[in-house]
C-alpha positions as a Markdown table, in Angstrom:
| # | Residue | x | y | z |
|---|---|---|---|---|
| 1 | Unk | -17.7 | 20.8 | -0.5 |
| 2 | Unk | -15.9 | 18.7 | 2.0 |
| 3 | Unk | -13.5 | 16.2 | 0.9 |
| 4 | Unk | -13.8 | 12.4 | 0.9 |
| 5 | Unk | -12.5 | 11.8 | 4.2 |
| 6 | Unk | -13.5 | 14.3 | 6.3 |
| 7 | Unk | -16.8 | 13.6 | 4.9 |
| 8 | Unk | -16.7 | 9.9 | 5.8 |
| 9 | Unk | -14.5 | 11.4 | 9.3 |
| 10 | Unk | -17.9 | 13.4 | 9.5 |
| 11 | Unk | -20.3 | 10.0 | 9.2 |
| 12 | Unk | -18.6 | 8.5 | 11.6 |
| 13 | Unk | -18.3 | 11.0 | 14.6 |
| 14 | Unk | -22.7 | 11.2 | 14.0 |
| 15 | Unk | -23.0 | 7.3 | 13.9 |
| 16 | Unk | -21.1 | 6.6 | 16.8 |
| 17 | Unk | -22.3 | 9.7 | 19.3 |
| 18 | Unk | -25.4 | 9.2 | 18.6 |
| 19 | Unk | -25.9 | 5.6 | 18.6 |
| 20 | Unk | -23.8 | 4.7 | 21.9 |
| 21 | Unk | -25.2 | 7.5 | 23.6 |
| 22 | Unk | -27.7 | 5.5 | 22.9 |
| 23 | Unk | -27.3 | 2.2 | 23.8 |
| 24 | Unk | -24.9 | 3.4 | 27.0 |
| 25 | Unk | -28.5 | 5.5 | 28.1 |
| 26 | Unk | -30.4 | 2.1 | 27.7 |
| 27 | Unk | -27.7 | -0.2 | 29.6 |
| 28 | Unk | -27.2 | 2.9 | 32.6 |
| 29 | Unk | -31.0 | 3.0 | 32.9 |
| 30 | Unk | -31.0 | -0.5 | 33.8 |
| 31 | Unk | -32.2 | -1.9 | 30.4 |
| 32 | Unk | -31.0 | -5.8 | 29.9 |
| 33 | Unk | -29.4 | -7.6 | 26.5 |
| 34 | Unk | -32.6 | -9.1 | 25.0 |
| 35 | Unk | -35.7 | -8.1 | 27.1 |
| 36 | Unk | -38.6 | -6.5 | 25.5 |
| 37 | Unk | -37.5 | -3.4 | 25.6 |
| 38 | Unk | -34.0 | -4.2 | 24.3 |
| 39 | Unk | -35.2 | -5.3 | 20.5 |
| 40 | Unk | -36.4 | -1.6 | 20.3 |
| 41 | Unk | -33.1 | -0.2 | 21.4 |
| 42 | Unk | -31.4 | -2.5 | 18.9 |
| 43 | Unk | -33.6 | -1.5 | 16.1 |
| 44 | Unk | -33.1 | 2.1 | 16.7 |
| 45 | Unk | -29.1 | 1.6 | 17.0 |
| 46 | Unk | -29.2 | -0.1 | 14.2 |
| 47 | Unk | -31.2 | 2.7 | 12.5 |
| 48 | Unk | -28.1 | 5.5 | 13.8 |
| 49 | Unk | -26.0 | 4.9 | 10.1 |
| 50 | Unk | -28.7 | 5.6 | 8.3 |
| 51 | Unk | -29.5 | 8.8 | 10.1 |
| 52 | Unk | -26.1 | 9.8 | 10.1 |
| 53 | Unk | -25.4 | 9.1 | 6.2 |
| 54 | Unk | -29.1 | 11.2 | 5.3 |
| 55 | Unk | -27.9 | 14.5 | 8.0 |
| 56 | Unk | -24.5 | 14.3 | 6.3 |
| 57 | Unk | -25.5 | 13.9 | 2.6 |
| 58 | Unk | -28.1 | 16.0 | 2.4 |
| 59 | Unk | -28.3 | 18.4 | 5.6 |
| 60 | Unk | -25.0 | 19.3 | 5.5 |
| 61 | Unk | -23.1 | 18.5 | 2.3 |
| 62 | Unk | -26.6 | 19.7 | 0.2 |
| 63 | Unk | -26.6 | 16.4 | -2.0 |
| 64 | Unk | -29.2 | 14.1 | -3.0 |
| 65 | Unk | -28.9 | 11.1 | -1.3 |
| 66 | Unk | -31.2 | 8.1 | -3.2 |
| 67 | Unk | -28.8 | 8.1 | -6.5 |
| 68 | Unk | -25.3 | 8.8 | -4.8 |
| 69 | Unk | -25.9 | 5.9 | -1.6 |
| 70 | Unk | -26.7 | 3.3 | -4.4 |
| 71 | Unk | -30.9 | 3.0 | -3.7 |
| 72 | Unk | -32.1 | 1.2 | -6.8 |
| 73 | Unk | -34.6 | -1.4 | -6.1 |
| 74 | Unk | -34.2 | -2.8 | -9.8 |
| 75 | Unk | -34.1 | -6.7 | -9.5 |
| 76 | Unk | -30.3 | -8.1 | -10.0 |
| 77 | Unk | -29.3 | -11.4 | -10.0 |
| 78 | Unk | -26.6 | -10.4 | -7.7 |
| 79 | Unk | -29.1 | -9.5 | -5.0 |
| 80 | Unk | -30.8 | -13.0 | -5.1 |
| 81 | Unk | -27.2 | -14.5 | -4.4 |
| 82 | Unk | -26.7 | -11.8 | -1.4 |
| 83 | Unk | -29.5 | -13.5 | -0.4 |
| 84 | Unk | -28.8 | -17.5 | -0.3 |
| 85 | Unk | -25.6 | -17.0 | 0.1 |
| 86 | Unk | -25.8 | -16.3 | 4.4 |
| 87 | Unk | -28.1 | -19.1 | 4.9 |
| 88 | Unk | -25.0 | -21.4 | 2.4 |
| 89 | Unk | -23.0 | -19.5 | 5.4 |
| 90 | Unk | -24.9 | -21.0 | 8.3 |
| 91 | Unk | -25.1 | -24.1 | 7.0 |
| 92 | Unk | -21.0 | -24.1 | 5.8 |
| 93 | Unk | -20.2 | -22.7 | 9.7 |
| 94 | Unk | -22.5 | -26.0 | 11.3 |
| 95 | Unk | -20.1 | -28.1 | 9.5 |
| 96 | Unk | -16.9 | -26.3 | 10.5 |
| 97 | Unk | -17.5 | -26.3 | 14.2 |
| 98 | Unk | -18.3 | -29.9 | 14.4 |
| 99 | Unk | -14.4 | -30.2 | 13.6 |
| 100 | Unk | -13.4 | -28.3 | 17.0 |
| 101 | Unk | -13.0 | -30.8 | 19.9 |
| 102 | Unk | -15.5 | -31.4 | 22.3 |
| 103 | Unk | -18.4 | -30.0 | 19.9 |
| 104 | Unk | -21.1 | -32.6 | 18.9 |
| 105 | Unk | -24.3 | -32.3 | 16.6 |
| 106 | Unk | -27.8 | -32.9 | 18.5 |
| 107 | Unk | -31.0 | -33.5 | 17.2 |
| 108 | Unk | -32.8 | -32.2 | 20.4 |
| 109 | Unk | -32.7 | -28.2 | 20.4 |
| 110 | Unk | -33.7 | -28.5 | 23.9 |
| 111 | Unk | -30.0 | -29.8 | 24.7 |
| 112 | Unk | -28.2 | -27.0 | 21.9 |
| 113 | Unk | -26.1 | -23.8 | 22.4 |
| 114 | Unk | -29.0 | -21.8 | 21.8 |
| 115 | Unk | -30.0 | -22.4 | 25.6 |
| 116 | Unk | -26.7 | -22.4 | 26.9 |
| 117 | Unk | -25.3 | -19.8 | 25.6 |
| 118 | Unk | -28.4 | -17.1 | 25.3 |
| 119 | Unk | -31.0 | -18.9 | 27.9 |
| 120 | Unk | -29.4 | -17.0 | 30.7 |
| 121 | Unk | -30.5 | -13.9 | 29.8 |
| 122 | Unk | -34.4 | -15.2 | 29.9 |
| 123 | Unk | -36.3 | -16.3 | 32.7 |
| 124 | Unk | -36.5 | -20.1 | 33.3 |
| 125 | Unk | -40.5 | -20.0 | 32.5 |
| 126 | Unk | -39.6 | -18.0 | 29.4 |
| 127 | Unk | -36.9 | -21.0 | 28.2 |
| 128 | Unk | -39.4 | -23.8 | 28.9 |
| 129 | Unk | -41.7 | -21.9 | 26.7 |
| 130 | Unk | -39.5 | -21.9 | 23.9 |
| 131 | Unk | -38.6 | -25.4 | 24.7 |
| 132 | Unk | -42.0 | -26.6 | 24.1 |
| 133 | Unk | -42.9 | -24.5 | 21.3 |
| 134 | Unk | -40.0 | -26.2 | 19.4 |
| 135 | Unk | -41.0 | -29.8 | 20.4 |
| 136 | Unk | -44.6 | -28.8 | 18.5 |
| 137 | Unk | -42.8 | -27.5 | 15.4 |
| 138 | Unk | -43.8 | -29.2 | 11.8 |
| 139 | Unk | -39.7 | -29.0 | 11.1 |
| 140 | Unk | -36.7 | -29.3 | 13.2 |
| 141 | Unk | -35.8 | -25.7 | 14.6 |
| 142 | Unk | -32.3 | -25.3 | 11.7 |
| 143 | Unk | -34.8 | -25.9 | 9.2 |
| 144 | Unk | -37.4 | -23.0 | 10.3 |
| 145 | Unk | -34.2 | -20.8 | 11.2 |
| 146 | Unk | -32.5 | -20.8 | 7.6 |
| 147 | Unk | -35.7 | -20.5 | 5.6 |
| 148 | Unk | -37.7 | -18.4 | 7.9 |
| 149 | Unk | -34.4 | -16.5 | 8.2 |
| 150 | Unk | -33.9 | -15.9 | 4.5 |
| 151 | Unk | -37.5 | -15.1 | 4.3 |
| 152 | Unk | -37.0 | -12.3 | 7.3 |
| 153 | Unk | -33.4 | -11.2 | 5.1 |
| 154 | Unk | -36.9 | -10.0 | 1.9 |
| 155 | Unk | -39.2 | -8.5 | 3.9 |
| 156 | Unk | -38.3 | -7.0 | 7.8 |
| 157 | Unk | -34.8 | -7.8 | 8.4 |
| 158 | Unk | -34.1 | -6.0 | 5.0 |
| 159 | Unk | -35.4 | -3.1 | 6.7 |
| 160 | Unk | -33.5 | -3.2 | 9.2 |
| 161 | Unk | -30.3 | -4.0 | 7.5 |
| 162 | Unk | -30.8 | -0.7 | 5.1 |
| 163 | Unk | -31.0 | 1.1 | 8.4 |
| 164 | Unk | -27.0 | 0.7 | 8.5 |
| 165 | Unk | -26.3 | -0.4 | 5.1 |
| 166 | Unk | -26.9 | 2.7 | 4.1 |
| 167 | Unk | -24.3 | 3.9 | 5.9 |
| 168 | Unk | -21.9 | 1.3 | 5.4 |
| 169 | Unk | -22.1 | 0.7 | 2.3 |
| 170 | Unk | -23.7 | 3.8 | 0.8 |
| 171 | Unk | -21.6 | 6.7 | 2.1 |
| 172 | Unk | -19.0 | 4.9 | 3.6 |
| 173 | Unk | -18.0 | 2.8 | 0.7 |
| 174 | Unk | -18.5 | 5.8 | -2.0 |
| 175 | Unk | -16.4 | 8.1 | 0.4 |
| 176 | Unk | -13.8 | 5.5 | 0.9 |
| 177 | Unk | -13.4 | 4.4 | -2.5 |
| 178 | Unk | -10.4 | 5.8 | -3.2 |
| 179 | Unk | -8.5 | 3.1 | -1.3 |
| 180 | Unk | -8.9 | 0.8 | -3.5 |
| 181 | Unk | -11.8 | -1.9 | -3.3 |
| 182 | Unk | -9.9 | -4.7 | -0.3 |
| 183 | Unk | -8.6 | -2.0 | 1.9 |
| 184 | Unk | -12.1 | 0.4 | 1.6 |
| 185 | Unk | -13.6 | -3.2 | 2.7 |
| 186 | Unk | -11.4 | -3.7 | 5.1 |
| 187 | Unk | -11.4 | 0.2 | 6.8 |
| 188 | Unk | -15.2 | 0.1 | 6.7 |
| 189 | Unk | -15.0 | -3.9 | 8.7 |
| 190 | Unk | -13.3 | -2.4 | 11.2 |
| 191 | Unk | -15.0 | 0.4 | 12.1 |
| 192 | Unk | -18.6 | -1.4 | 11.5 |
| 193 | Unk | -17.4 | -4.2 | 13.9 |
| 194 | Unk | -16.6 | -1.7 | 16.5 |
| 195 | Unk | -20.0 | 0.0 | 16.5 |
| 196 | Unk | -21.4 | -3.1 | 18.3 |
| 197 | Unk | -18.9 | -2.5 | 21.2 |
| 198 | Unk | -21.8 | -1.3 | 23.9 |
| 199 | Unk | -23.7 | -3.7 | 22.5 |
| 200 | Unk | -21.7 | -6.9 | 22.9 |
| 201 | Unk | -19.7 | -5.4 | 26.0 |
| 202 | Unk | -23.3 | -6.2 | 27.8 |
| 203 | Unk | -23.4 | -9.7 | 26.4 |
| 204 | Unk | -24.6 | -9.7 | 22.8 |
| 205 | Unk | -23.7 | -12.2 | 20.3 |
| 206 | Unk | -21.0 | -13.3 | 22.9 |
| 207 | Unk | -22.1 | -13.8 | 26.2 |
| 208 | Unk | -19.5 | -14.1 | 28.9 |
| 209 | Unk | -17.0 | -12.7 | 26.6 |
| 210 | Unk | -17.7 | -8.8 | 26.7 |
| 211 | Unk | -14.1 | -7.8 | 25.5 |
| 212 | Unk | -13.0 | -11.3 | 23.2 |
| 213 | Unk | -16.1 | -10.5 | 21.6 |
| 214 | Unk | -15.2 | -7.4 | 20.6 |
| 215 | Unk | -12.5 | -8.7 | 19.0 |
| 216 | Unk | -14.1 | -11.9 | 17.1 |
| 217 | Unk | -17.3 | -9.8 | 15.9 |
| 218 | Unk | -14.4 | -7.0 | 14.2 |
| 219 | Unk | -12.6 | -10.2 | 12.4 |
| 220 | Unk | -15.9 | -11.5 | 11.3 |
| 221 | Unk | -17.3 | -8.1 | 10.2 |
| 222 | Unk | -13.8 | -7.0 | 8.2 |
| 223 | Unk | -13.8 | -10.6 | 6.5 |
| 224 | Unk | -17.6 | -10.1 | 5.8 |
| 225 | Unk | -17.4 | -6.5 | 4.5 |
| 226 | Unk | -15.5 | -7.5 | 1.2 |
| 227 | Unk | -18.3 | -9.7 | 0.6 |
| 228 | Unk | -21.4 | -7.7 | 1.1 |
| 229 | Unk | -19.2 | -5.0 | -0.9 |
| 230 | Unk | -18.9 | -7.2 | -3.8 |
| 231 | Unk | -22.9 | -7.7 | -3.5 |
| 232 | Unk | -23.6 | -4.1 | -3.6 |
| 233 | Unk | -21.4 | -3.2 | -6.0 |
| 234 | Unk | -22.6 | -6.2 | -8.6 |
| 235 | Unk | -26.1 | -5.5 | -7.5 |
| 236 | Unk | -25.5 | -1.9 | -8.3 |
| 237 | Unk | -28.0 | -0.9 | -5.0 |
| 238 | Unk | -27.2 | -0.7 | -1.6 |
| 239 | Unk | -30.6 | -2.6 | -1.2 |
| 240 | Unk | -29.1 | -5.4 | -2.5 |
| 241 | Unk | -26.2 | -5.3 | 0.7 |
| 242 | Unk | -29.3 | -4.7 | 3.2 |
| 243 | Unk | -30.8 | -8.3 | 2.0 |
| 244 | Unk | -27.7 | -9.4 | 2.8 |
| 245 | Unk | -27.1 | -7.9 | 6.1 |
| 246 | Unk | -30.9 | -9.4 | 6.8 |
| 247 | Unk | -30.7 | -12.5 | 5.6 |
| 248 | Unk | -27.6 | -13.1 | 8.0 |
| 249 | Unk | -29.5 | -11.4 | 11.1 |
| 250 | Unk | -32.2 | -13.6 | 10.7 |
| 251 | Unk | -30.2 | -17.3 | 9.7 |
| 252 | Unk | -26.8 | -16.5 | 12.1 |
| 253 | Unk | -28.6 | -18.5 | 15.1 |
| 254 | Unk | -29.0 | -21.7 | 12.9 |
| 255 | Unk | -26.0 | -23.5 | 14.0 |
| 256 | Unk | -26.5 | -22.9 | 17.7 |
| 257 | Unk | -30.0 | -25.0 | 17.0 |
| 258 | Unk | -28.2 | -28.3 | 16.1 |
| 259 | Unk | -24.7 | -27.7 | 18.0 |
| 260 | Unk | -24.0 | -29.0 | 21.6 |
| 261 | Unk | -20.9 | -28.0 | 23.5 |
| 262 | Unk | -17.7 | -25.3 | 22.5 |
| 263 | Unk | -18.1 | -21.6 | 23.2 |
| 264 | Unk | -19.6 | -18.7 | 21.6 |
| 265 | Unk | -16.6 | -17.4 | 20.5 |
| 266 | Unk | -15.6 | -20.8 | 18.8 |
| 267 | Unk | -18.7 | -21.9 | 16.7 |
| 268 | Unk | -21.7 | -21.0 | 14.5 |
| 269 | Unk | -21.8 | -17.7 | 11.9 |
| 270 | Unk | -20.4 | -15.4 | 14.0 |
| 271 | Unk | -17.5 | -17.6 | 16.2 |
| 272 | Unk | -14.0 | -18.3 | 14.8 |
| 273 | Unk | -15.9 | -21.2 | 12.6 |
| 274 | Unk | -17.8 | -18.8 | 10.3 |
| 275 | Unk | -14.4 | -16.4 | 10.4 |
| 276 | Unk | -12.7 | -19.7 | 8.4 |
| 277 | Unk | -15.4 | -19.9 | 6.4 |
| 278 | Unk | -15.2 | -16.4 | 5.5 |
| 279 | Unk | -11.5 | -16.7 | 5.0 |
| 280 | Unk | -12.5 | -19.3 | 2.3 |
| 281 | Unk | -14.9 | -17.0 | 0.5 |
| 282 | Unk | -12.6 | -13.8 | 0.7 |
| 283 | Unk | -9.7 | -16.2 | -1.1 |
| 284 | Unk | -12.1 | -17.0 | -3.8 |
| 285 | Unk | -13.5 | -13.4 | -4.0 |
| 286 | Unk | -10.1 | -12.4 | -4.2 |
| 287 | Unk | -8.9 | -14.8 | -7.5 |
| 288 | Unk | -12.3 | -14.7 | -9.4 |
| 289 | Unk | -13.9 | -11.2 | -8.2 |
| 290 | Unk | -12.8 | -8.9 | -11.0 |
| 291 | Unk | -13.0 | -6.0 | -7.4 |
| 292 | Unk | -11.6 | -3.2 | -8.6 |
| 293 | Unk | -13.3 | -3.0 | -11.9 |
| 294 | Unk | -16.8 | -3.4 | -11.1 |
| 295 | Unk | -15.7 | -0.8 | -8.0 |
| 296 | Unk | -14.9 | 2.1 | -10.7 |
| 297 | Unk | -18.1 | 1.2 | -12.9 |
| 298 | Unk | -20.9 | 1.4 | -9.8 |
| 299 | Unk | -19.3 | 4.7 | -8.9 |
| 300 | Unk | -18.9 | 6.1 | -12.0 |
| 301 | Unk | -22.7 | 5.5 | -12.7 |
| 302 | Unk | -23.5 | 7.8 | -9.5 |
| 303 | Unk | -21.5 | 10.4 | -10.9 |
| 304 | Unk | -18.0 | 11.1 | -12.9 |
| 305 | Unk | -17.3 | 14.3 | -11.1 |
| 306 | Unk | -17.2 | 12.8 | -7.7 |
| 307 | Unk | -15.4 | 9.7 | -8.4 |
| 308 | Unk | -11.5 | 9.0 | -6.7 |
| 309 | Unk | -8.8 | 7.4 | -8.1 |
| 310 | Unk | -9.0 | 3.9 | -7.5 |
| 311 | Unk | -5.9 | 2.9 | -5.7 |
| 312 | Unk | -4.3 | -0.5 | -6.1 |
């Protein structure tokens, strides 16, 4: 049987070969950051974790995988508040980049960072498209983005979001458990924010910033990871983490729908305004969480024999 960290050591080396050979095949065959064909590429590089954590588990290591990666689809309260809680987040990071300079709210979606900062990578007939679409909408475009958003975080985004929560926090967070419940979170932050290097080095989530936005999407991901822990672990399913992880795919554009001015780096979800929002909820984690506890009880319900020491 291999040991904890070579196993996780293991889960990594799959994830990342396969899923940047990948996304570097798409980007060298002249694929572009959100055409058509990109959303598939994004979907199956987002789909590489879970591969990786089902060859691992159960092709190599011989072990069943649904019990031991946490997937319980038993309603918990805690999943319902992994679900509000990123569209609480979107709303939270519109208010804290309207106190950076030069960053005004708008009305008119038309005139938002949505255009500037992603419009570029669409054609011109493509943006007025848009434009128009969300003139004719019953509700103003924030409104559509958090509920429709949240609604996307039940049903297809959750898909999605199992694709790599299963990996993250399945195996990863079992395998890494032995660091104790802020540094596991932390570890697995880093290394989750990383992944999206190909991706982002080509323009997503921070375009014009290929290499700051490397760094700003691995802050937000290792202040984010405590969180979605906490969700999986209170939820006692992994599924619980994948709402999650949909919930803020789908809502993390919001801001950008009622914010004018500043820089992708700066505002919104995933910009240095939803990083101090983050910070807030990681303080408040930390005093009321009870981490290390629940930790110990969600593994030892997987199995006894397998569980680390919890360090503190």
């Amino acid at each position: 049987m291999l040991s904890h960290h070579k196993k996780a050591a293991l889960f990594l080396v799959l994830t990342y070969l396969v899923s940047w050979t990948l996304a570097f095949t798409f980007f060298a065959s002249g694929g572009r950051t959100y055409s058509a064909s990109w959303f598939v590429a994004a979907i199956l590089f987002m789909f590489t974790p879970m591969v990786a954590a089902i060859a691992v588990q159960k092709f190599i290591c011989h072990e069943a995988v649904l019990g031991p990666l946490g997937v319980s689809f038993r309603p918990s309260r805690w999943m319902v508040i992994g679900w509000v809680f990123p569209a609480l987040l979107a709303v939270a990071a519109t208010g804290v980049s309207l106190l950076f300079p030069d960053i005004h709210f708008t009305r008119d979606p038309a005139s938002a960072n949505a255009f500037q900062f992603f419009g570029k990578a669409l054609s011109e007939a493509r943006v007025g498209e848009l434009k128009q679409q969300m003139a004719e909408l019953p509700l103003h475009p924030f409104l559509l983005s958090v509920l429709g958003g949240s609604f996307a975080g039940l049903t297809i985004n959750a898909v999605a979001g199992f694709g790599e929560e299963l990996g993250w926090r399945g195996l990863l967070q079992r395998e890494w458990a032995g660091l104790g419940f802020w540094r596991s979170s932390w570890c697995i932050g880093f290394v989750w924010g990383v992944w999206h290097t190909p991706l982002i080095l080509h323009g997503y989530n921070y375009p014009g910033h290929p290499f700051a936005g490397v760094v700003v999407m691995t802050i937000w991901t290792m202040l984010f990871s405590p969180l979605i822990a906490y969700v999986r672990i209170r939820s006692g399913s992994v599924i619980g983490a994948a709402i999650m992880h949909g919930a803020v795919n789908g809502t993390a554009i919001a801001p950008a729908l009622v914010i004018r001015g500043g820089d992708s780096l700066i505002v919104g979800v995933i910009g240095i305004a939803g990083c101090l929002v983050l910070v807030l909820c990681n303080c408040l984690l930390f005093w009321f969480g009870k981490k290390d506890g629940w930790h110990h009880k969600s593994l030892e319900a997987t199995g006894p024999s397998t569980v680390p020491q919890l360090s503190r």
